[in-house]
N, C-alpha and C positions, 0 to 999 in steps of 0.2 A: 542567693538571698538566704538568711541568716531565718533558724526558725521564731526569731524574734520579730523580725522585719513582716516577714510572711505575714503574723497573726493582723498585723494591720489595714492588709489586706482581706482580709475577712471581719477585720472588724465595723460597726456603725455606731454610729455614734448620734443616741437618741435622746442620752440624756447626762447629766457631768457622773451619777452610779456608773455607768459603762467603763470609765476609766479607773482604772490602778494610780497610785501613786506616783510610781515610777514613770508610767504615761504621761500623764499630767505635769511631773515635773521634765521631761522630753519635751515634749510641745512647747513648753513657757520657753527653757533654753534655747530652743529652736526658732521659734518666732522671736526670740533677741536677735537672736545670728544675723537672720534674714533684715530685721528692720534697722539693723546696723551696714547690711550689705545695701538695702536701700537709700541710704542715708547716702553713702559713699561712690552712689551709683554704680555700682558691682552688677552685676547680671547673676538669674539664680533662676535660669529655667528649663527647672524640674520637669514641666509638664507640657512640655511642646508637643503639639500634637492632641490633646485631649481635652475636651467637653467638659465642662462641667452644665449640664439642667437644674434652672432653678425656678420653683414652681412657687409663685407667690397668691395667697389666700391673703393674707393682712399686706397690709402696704407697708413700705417701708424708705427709708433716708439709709441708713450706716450699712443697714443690712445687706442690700441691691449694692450700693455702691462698692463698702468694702468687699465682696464675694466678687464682682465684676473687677475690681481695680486688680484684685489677688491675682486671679486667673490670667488675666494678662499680664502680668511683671513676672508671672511663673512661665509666663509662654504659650499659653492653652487659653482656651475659651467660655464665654461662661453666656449660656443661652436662655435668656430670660421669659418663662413661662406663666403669664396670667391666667388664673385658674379660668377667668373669663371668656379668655380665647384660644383655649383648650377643648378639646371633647371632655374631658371631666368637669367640667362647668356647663355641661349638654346630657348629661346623666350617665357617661360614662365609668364603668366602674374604677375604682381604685386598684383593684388588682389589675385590669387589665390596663390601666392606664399604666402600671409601675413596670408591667413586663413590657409592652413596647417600648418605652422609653431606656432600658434596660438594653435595648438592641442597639440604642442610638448613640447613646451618649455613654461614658465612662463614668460618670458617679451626678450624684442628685442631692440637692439642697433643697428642703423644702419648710414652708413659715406660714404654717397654718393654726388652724381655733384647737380642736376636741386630741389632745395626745393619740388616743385611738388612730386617726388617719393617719400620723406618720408610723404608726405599727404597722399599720396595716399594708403601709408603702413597703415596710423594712419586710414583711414577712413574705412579699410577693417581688420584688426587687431582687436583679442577681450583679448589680453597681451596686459601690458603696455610698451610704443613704445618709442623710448631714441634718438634724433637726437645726432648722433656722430659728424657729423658735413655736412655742405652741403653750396654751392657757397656763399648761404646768410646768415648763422646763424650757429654758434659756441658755444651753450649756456653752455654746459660742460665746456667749457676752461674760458667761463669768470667767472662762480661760481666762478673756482679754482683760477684766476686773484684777483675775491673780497675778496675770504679765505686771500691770499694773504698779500693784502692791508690792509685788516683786523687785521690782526698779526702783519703788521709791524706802520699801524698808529693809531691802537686803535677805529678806525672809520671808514666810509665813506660816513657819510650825510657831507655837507658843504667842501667836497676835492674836487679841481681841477684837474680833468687828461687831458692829452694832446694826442692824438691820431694823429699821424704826418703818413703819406704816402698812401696807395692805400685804397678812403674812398671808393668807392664801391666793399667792401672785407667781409668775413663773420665774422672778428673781431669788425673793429670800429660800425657792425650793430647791434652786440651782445651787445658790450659795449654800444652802447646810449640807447641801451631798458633796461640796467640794469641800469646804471647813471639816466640814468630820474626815473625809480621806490624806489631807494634808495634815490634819492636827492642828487646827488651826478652831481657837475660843469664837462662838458664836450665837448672839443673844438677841430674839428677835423681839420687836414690841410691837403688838397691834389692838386696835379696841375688840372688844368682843361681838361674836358674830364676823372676826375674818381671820381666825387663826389659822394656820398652814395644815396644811390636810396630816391629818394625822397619820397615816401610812407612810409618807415621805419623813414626818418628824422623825415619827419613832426608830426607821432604819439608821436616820443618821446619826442617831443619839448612839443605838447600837454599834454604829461604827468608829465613831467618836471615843468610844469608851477603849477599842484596839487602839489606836492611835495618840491615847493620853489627850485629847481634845474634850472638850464640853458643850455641848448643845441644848441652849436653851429657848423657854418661850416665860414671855411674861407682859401685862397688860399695864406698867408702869415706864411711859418710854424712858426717865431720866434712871433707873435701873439698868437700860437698856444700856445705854449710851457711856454712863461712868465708868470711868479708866479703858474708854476703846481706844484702841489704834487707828480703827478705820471707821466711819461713818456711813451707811449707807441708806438709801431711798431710792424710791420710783412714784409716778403718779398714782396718784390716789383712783383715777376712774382708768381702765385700760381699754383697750378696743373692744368692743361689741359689749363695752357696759355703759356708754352714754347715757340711756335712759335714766338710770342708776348715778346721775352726778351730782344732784340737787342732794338727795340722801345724804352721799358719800359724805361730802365734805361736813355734813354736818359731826358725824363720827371722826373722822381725821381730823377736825382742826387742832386736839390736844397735842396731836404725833406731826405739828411740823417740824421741819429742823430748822431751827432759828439760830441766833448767836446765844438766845438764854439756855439753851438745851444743849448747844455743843459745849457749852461750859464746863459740861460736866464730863468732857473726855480730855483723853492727854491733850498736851501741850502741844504736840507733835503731830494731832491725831490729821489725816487724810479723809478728803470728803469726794463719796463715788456716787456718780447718777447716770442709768445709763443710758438716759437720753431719749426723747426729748423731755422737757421738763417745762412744766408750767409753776413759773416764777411767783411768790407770793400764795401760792396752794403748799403741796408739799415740801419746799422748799426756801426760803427767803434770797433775795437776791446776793446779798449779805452775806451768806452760806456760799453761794455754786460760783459766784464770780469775786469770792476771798480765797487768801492765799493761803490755806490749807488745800482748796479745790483742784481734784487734778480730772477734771473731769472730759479734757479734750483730749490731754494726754489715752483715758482710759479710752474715746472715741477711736482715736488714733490706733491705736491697740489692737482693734476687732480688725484691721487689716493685715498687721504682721501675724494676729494670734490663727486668726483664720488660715492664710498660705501656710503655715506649721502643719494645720490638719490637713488639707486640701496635700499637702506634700506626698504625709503619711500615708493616707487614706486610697491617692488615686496614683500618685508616684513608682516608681520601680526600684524608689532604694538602691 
């Protein structure tokens, strides 16, 4: 093992910052490979023999399925863990839940509320540790987002995406930590009172600025949106803000993406959601099931994008 390979083996991956460029573009390559090798019914398994634990807090469709479908076409296992029928859903601790599991299984995916808990997993954990997704960071969904983009524009240094609605969301914080490491133009619009945590901004802007990228924020979505490449949204209310929905929509209804407001991007441009999506809120139908939309395509995605990391992460290279 190559002392390249090695680091991947120690590495976790808790948020899309933990990745290098060069990683990132690894992975995306990688998950082509494989979803081409699946395509042609090839076999590609890496991981016969090995567990993957995956500990679900928020429910999930894409997430359970593609990590479970992964693990199998890799050869390995993928052991689905509800926080409820766990001892840590019994008031066990989190440290000590991450070290037993730690004996059992070979590496850990886990899709919980507060980032804190998958720290806390990563810093008590001696497997490697997979945010599935959590309040601030969604770093699996936007790999599968850049595969995405990747296949349909050939690129993504020097592309503009548009990130229009709720910026303090765990998508648009994903996306600016990967646009600024890729170089890649990114301008977020949201009303005031949900702009994107300003710690997360400002690093990216920082790192954007190495990489000849630009990272913005601004409260005009058709600003947002003129001359993108890429389009993107998510729902306006997220898990465990239901109470908070009546509100919401009243502030988002300027930031839907409609046909009046993608007007204002290219010609060409691409429309990503990652799913699920409530039709006529955030989105018009008009939008996710027109032919700019690659949106099942990007679903599709979080399975090849996924076995790429699952490879690196728990594989033997």
């Amino acid at each position: 093992m190559t002392e390249t390979e090695s680091k991947w083996h120690q590495k976790n991956i808790l948020q899309v910052a933990d990745l290098t460029e060069k990683e990132l573009t690894l992975l995306i390559e990688e998950a082509i490979v494989m979803k081409e090798q699946t395509k042609a019914g090839i076999p590609h398994l890496y991981l016969q023999g090995k567990t993957l634990g995956m500990i679900f807090e928020k429910s999930s469709t894409r997430t359970r399925v593609s990590f479970e479908v992964g693990m199998t076409q890799l050869g390995g296992h993928a052991l689905f863990l509800s926080s409820k029928d766990i001892q840590l859903g019994r008031g066990e601790s989190i440290a000590d839940t991450a070290k037993v599991l730690s004996r059992y299984v070979d590496g850990l995916m886990i899709r919980t509320f507060g980032h804190e808990i998958i720290e806390e997993f990563d810093e008590n954990a001696t497997v490697p540790i997979i945010n599935g997704l959590t309040n601030e960071h969604h770093p699996m969904q936007v790999l599968a987002d850049f595969m995405t983009i990747y296949e349909k524009k050939g690129t993504l240094k020097g592309l503009n995406l548009a990130y229009v609605g709720d910026g303090n969301n765990n998508m648009p914080h994903s996306l600016m930590e990967g646009a600024a490491i890729m170089g890649m133009n990114m301008t977020i619009a949201s009303p005031k009172g949900y702009e994107p945590l300003e710690v997360i901004l400002k690093k990216a802007k920082i790192k954007a600025e190495q990489t000849g990228a630009a990272i913005q924020f601004t409260y005009d979505p058709v600003e947002a949106v003129t001359n993108a490449d890429i389009v993107v949204t998510d729902v306006w209310t997220s898990m465990g803000m239901e109470a908070e929905e009546t509100e919401r929509v009243k502030h988002f209804l300027p930031y839907q993406v409609n046909a009046k407001l993608t007007h204002h991007a290219k010609e060409d441009f691409i429309f990503l959601h990652c799913l699920p999506a409530h039709r006529g809120e955030e989105v018009t139908s008009e939008v996710i099931d027109g032919s700019h939309s690659v949106v099942f395509d990007e679903a599709e995605n979080r399975l090849h994008a996924q076995k790429a990391v699952l490879k690196k992460l728990m594989g033997d290279n």
